[in-house]
N, C-alpha and C positions, 0 to 999 in steps of 0.2 A: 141549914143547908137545904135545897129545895130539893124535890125528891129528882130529876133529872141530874144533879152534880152526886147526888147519893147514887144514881144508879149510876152512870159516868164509873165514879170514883170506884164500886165495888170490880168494875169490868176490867178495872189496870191490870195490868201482864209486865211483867218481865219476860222479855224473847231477846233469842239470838238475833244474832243478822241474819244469820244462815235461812233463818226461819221466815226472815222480812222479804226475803229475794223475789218470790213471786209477785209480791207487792208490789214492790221496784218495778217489775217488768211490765207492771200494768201501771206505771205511773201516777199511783193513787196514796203516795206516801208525803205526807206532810212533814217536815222538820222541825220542831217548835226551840228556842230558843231557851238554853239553862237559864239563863232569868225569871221564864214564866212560867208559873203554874198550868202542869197540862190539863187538867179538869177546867180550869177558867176557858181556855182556849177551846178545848171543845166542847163546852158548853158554850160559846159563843157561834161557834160551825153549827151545833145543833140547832139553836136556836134562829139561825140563819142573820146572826146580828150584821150588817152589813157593814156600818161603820166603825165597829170594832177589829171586824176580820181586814177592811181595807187598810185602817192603821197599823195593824201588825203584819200587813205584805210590804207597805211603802216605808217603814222601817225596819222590813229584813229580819221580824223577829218570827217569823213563819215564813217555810219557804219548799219547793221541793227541792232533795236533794242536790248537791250538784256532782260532774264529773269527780272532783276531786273525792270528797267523801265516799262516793260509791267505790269508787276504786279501793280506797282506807279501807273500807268495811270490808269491801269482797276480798281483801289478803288477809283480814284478821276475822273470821264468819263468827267467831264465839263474840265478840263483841256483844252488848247487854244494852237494850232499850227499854223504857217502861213504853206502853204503850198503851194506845186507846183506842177503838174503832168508832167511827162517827160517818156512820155508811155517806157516801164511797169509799171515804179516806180513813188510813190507819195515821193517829198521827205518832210521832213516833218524840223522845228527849233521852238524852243520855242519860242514863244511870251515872248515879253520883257516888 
């Protein structure tokens, strides 16, 4: 593992939502998709991979939140993300 997915990987959190919310409000929350590996993906934001990140926008598997979710989330705040920061964005995948 290259030492970027090593530091990546040690930085995972688990956080509420509750705790996502100021995130949210600055619109710097990314949604990655249960299929994908969050360390891949933001080691690809890292690394400013261009053609990886536009393939996983134009198939939906990274996205900002939408209405409906936020709404989900803001009636259940304990809700459980692992998450990663990859300055600006936190990205964020459901805990399993």
């Amino acid at each position: 593992m290259s030492d970027l997915k090593t530091q990546l990987q040690e930085q995972i959190a688990e956080i509420d939502w509750k705790d996502l919310i100021p995130h949210a409000q600055r619109d710097v929350i990314i949604v990655v998709h249960d299929n994908l590996d969050l360390i891949e993906v933001a080691n690809a934001i890292a690394l400013n991979d261009t053609k990886t990140i536009e393939n996983l926008i134009s198939e939906q598997l990274i996205q900002k939140p939408n209405t409906e979710q936020l709404s989900q989330w803001n009636s259940q705040p304990t809700t459980q993300f692992q998450t990663v920061i990859v300055q600006p964005f936190v990205l964020i995948k459901n805990c399993q």
